[in-house]
DSSP file (Angstrom, degrees, kcal/mol; ACC not computed):
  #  RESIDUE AA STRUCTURE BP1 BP2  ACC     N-H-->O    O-->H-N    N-H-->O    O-->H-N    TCO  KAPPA ALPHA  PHI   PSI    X-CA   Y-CA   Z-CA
    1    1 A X              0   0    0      0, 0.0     2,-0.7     0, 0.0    70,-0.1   0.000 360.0 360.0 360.0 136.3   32.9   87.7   42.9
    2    2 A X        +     0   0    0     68,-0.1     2,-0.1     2,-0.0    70,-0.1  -0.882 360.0 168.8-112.1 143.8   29.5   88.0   42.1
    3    3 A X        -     0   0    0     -2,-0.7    68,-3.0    68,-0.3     2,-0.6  -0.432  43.6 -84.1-114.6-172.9   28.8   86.5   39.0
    4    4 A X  E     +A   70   0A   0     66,-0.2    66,-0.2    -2,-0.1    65,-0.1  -0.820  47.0 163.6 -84.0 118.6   25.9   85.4   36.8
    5    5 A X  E     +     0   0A   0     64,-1.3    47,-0.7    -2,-0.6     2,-0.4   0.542  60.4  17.3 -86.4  -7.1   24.8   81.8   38.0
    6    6 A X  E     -Ab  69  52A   0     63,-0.5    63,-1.4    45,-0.2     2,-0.3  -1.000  56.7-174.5-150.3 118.3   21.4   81.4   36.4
    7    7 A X  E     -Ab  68  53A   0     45,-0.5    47,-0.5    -2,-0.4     2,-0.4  -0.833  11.5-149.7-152.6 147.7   19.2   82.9   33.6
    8    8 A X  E     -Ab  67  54A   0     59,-1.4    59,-1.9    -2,-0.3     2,-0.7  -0.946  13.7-143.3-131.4 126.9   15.9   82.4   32.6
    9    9 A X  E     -A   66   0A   0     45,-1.5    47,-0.4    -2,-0.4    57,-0.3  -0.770  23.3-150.9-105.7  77.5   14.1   82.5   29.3
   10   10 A X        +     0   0    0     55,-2.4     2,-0.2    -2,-0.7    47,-0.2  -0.635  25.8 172.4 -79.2 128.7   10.2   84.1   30.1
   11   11 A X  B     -i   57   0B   0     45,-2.0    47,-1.7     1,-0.3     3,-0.2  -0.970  41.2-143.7 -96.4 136.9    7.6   82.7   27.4
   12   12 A X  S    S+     0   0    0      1,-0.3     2,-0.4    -2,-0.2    46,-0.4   0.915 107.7  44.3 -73.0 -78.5    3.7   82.8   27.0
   13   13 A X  S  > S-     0   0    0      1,-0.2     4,-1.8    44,-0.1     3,-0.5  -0.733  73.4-178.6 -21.8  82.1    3.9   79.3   25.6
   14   14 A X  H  > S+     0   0    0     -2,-0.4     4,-0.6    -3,-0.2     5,-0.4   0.987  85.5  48.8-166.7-107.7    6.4   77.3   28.1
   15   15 A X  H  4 S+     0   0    0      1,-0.2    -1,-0.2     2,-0.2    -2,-0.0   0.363 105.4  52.4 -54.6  -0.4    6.0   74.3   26.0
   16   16 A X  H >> S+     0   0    0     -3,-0.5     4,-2.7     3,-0.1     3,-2.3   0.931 110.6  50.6 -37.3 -79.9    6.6   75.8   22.6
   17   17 A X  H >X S+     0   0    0     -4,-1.8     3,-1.9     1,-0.3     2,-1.3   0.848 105.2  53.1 -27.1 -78.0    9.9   77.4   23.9
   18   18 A X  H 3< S+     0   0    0     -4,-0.6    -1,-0.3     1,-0.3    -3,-0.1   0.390 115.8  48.7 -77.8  17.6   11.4   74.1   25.4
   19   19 A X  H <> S+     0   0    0     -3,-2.3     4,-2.3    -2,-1.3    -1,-0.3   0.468 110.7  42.4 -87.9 -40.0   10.6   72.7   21.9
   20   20 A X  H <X S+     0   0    0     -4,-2.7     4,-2.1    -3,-1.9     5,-0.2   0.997 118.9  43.7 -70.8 -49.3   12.0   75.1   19.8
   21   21 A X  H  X S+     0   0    0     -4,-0.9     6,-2.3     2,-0.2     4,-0.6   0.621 113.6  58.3 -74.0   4.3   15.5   75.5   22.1
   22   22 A X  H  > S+     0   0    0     -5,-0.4     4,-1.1     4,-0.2    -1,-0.2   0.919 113.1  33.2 -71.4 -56.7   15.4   71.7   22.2
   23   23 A X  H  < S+     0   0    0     -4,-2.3    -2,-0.2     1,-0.2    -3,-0.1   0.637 122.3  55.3 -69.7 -17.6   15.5   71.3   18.3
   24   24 A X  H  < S+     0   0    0     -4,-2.1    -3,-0.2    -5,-0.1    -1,-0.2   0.806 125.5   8.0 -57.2 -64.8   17.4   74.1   18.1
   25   25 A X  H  < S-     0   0    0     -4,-0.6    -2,-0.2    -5,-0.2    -4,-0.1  -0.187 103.0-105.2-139.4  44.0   20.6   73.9   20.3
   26   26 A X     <  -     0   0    0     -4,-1.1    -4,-0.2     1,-0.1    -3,-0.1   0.636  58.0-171.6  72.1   7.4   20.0   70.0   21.1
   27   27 A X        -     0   0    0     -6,-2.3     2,-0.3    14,-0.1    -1,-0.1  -0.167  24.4-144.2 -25.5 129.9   18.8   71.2   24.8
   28   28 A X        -     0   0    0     14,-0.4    14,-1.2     2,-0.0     2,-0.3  -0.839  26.2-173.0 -90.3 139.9   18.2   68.6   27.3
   29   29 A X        -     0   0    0     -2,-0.3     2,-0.3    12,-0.2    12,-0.2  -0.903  11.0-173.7-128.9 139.4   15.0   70.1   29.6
   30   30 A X        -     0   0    0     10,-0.4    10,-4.4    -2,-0.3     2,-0.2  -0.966  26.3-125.8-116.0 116.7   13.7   68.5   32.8
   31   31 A X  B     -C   39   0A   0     -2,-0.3     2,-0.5     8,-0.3     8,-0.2  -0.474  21.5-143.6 -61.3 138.7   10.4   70.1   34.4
   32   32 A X        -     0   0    0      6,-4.2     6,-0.5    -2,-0.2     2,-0.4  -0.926  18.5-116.8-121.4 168.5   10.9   70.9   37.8
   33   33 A X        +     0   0    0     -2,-0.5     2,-0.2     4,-0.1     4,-0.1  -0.705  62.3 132.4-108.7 118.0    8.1   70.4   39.9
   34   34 A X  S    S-     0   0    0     -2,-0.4     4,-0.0     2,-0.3    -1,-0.0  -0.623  77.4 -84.2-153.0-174.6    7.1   74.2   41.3
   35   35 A X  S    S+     0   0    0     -2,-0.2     2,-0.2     2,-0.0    -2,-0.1   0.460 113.0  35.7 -89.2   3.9    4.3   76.1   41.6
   36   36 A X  S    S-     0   0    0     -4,-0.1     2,-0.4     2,-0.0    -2,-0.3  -0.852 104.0 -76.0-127.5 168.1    4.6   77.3   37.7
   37   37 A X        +     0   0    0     -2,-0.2    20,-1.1    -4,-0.1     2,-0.2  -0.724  63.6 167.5 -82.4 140.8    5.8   75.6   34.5
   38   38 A X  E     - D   0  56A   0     -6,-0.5    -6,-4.2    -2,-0.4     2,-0.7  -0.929  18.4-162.7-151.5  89.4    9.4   75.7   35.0
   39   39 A X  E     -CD  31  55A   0     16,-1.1    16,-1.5    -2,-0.2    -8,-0.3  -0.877   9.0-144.2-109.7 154.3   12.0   73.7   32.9
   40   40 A X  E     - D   0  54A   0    -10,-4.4     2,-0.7    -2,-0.7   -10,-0.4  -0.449  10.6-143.2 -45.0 114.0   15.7   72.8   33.7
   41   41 A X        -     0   0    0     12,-2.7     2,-0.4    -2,-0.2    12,-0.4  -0.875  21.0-149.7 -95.4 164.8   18.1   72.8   31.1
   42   42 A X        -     0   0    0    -14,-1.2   -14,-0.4    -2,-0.7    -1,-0.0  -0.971   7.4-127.8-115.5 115.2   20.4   70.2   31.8
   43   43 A X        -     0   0    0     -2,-0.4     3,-0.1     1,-0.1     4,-0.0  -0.065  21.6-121.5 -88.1-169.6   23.8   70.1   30.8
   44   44 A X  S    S+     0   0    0      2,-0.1     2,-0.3   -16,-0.0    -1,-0.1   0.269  94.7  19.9-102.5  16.3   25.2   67.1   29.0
   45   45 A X  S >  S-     0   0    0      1,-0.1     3,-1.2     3,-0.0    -1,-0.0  -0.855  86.2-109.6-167.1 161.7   27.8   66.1   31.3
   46   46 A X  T 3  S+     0   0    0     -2,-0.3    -3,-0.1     1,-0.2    -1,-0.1   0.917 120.6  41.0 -82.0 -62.8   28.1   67.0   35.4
   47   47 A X  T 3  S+     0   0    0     -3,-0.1    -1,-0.2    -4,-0.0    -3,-0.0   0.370  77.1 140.9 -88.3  26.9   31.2   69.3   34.4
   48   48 A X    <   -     0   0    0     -3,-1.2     2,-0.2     1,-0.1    -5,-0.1  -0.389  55.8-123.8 -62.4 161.9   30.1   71.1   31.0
   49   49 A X  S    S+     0   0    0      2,-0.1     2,-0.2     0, 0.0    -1,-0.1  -0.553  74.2  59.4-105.2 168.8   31.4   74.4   31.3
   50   50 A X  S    S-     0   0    0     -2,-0.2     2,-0.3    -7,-0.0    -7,-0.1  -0.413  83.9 -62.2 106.5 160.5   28.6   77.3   31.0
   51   51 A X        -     0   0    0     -2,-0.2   -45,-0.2     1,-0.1   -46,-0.1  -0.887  30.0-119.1-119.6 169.4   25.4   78.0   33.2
   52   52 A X  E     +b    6   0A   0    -47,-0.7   -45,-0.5    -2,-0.3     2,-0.2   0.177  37.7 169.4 -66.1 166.5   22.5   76.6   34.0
   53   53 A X  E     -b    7   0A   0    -12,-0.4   -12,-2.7   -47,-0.2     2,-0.2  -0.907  18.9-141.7-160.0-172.3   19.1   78.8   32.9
   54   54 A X  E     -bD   8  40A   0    -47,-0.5   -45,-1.5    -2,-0.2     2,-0.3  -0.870   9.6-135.4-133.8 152.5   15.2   77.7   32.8
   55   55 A X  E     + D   0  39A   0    -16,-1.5   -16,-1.1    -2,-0.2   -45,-0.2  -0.861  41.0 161.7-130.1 129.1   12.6   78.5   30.5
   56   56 A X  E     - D   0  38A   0    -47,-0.4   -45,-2.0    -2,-0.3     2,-1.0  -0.125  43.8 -66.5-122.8-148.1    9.4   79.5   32.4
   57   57 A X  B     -i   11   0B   0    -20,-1.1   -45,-0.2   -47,-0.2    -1,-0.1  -0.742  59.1-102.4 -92.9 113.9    6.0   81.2   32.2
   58   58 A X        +     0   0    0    -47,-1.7     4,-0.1    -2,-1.0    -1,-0.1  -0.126  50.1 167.5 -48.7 101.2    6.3   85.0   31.5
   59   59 A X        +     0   0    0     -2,-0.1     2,-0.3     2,-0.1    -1,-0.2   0.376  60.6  41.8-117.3  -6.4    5.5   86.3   35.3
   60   60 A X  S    S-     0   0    0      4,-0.1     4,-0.4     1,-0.0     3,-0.1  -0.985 108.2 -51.6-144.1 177.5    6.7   90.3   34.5
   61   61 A X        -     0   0    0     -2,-0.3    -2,-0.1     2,-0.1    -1,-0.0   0.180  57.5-104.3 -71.2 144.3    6.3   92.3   32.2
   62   62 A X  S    S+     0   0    0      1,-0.2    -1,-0.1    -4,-0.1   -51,-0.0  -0.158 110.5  55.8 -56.5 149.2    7.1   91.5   28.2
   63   63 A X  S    S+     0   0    0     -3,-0.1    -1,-0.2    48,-0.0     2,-0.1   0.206  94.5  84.2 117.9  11.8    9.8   92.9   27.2
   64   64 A X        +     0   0    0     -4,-0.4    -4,-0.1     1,-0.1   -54,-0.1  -0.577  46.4 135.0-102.5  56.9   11.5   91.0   30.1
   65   65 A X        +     0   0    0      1,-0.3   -55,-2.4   -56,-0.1     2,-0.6   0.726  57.7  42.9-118.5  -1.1   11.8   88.3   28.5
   66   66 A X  E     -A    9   0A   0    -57,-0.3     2,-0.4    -3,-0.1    -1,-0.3  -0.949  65.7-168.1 -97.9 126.7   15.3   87.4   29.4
   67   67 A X  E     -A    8   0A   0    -59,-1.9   -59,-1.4    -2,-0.6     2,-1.3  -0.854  20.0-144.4-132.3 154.4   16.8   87.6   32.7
   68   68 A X  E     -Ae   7 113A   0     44,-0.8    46,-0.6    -2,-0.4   -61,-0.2  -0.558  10.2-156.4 -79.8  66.5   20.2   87.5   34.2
   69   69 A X  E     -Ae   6 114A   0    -63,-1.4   -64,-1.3    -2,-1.3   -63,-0.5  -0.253  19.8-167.8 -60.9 130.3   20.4   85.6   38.1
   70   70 A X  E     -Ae   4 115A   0     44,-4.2    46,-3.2   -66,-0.2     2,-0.6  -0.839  20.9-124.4-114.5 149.2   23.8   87.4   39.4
   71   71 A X        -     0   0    0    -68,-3.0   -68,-0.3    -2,-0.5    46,-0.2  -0.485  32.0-175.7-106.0  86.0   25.1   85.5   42.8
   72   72 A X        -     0   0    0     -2,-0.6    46,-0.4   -70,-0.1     3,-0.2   0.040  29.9-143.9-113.5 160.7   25.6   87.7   46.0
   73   73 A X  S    S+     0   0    0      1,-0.2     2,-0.4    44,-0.1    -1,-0.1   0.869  96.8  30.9 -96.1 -40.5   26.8   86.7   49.3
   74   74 A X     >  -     0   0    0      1,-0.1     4,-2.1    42,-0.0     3,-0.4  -0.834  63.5-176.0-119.4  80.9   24.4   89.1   51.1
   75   75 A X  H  > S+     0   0    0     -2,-0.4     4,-1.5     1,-0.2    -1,-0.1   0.603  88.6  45.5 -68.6 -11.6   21.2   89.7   49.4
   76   76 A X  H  > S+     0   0    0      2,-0.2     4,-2.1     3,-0.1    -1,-0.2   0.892 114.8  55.0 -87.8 -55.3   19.7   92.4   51.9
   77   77 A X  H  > S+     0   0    0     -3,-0.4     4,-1.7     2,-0.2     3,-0.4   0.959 109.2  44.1 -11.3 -88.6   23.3   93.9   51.6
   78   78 A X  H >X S+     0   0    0     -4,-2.1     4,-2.9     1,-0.2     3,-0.9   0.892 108.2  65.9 -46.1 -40.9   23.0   94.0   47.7
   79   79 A X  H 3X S+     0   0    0     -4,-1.5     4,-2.4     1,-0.3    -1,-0.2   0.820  94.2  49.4   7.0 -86.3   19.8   95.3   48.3
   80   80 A X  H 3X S+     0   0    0     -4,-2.1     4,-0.7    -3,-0.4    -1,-0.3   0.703 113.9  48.3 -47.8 -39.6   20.9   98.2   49.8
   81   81 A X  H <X S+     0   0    0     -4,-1.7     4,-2.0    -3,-0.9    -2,-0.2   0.829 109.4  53.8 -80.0 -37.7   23.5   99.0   46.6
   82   82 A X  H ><>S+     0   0    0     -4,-2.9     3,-4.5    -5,-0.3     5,-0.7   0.889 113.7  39.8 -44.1 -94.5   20.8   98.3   44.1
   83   83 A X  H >X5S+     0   0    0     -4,-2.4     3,-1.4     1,-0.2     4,-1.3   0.527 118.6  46.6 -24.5-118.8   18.4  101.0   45.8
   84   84 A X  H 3<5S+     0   0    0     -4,-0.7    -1,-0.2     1,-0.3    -2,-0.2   0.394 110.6  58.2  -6.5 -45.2   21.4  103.6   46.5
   85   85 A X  T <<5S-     0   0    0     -3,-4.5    -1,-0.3    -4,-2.0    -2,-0.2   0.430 126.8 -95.3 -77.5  12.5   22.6  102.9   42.6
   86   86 A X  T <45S+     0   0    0     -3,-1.4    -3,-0.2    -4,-0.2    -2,-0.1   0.524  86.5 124.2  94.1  10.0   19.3  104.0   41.1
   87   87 A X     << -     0   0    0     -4,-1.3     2,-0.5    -5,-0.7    20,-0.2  -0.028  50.5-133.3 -89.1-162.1   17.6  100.3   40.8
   88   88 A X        -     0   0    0     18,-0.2    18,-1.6    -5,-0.0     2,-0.5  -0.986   8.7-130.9-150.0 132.5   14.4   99.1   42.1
   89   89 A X  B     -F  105   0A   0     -2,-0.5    16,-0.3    16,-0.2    15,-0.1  -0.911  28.6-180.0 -79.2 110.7   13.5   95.7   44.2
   90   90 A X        +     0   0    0     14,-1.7     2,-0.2    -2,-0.5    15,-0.2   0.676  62.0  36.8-101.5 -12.5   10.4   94.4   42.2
   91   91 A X  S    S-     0   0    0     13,-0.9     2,-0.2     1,-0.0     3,-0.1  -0.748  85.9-107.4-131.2 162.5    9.8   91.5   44.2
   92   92 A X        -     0   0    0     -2,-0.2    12,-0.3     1,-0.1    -2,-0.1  -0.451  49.7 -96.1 -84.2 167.9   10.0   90.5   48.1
   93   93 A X        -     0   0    0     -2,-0.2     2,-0.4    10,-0.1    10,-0.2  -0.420  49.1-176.1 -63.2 142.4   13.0   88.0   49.1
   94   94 A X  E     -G  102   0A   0      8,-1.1     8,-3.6    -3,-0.1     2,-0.7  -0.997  24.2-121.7-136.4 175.4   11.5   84.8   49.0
   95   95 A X  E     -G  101   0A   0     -2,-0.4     6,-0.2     6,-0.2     2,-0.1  -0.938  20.4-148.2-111.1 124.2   13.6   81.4   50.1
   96   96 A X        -     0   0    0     -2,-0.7     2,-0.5     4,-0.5     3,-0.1  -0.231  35.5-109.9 -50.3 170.4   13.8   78.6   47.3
   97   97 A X  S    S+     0   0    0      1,-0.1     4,-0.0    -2,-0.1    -2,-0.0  -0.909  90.9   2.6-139.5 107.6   13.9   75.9   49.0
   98   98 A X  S    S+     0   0    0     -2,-0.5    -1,-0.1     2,-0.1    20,-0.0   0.494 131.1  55.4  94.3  34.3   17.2   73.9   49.1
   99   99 A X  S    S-     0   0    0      1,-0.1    20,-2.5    -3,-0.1    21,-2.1   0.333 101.7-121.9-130.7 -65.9   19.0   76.7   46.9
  100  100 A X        -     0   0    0     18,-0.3    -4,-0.5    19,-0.2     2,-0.5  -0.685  45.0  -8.5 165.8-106.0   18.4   80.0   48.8
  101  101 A X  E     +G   95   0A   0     -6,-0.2    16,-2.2    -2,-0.2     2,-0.3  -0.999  58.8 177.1-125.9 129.9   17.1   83.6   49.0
  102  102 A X  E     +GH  94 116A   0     -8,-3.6    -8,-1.1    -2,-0.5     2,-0.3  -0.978  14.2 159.1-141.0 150.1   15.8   85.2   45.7
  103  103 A X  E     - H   0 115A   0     12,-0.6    12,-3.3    -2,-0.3     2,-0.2  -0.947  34.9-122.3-168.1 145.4   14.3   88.1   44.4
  104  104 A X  E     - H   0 114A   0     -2,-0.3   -14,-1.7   -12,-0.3   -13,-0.9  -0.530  31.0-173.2 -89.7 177.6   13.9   89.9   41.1
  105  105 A X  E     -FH  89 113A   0      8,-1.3     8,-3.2   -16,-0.3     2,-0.8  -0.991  19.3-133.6-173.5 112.7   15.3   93.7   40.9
  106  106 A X  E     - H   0 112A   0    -18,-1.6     6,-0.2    -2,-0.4   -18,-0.2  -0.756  22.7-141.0 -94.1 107.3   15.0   96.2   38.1
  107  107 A X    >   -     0   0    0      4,-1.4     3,-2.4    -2,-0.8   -21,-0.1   0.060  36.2 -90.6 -81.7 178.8   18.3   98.2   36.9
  108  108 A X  T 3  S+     0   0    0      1,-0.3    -1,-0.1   -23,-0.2   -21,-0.1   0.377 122.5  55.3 -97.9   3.7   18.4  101.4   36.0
  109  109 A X  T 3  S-     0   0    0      2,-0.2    -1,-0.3     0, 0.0    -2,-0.1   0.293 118.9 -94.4-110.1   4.7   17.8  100.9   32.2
  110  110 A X  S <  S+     0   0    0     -3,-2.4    -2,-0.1     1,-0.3   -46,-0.0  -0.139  87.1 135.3 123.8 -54.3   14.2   98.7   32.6
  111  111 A X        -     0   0    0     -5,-0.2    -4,-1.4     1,-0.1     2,-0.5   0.080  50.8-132.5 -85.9 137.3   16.4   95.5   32.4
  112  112 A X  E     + H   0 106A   0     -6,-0.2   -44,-0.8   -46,-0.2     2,-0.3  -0.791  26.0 175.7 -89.2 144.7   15.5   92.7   35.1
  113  113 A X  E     -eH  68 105A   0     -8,-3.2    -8,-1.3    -2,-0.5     2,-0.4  -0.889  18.7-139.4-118.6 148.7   17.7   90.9   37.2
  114  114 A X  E     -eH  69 104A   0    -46,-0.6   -44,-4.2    -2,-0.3     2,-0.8  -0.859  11.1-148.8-113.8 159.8   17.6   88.4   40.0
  115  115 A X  E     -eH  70 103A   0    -12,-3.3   -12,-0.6    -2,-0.4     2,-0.6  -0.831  12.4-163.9-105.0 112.2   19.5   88.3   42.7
  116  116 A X  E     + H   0 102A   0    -46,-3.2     2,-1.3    -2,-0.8   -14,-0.2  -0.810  22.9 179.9-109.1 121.0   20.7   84.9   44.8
  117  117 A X        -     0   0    0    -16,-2.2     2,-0.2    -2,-0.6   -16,-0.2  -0.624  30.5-159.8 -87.0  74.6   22.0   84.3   47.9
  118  118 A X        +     0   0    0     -2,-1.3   -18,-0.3   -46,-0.4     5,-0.1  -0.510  19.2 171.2 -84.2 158.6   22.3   80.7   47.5
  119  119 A X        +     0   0    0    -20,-2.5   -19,-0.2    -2,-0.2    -1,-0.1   0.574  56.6  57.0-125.2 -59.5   22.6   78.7   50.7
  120  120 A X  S    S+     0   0    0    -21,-2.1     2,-0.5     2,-0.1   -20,-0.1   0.574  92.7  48.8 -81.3 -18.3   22.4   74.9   50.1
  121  121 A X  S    S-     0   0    0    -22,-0.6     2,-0.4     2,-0.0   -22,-0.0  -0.737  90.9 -82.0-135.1-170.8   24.9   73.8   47.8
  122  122 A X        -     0   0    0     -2,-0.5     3,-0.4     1,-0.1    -2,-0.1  -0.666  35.1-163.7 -76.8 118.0   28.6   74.0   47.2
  123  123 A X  S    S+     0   0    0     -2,-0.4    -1,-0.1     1,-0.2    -5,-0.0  -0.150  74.8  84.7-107.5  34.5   29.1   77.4   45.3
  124  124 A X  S    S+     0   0    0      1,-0.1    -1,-0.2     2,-0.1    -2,-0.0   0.722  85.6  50.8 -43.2 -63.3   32.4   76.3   44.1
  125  125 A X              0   0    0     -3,-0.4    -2,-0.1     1,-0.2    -1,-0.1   0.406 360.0 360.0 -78.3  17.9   31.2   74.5   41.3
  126  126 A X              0   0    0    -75,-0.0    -1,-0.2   -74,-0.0    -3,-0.1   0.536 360.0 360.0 -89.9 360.0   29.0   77.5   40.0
């Protein structure tokens, strides 16, 4: 099934946000070390139920300021389904490196989404 694994919070202020959802709903955050500011939330135990998200540096355009990561088995594949269903690819594939292949994708209403082909880790537990 592909589901949503991921979703990420876009701010102009990066470290405002990961104060305010810290004090807010008791977030845990870890920067991860990227080529942008990027934090982790972290959940509070190895099996909390829920996903993971980030909150990072607003890199498209406001009014994106949440987005959705959905997890596909064949991202070139989905690709193909996006484009055919009326979407758009906004970005090139790129590879994460020790997750997988990503790329963001706009749907037919504006909204963005990314797409992941992850690669590196057990996608059981997601």
């Amino acid at each position: 099934m592909n589901r949503v694994v991921h979703f990420e919070i876009s701010a102009d202020n990066v470290e405002r946000a990961v104060e305010f959802y810290s004090k807010v709903f008791d977030w845990k955050m870890e920067n991860w070390e990227s080529s942008e500011e990027y934090w982790l939330t972290i959940p509070p135990t190895k099996n909390a139920r829920g996903i993971d998200g980030a909150i990072k540096n607003r890199t498209l355009p406001a009014g994106s300021g949440t987005v959705i990561t959905i997890s596909v088995d064949h991202i070139n594949e989905r690709l193909e389904k996006l484009i055919q269903a009326g979407g758009k690819q906004v970005t090139e594939v790129e590879e994460i490196p020790t997750v997988g292949l990503f790329c963001y994708c706009e749907d037919t209403e504006g909204n963005h989404i990314g797409l992941l082909e992850i690669s590196n880790y057990d996608t059981e537990g997601c």
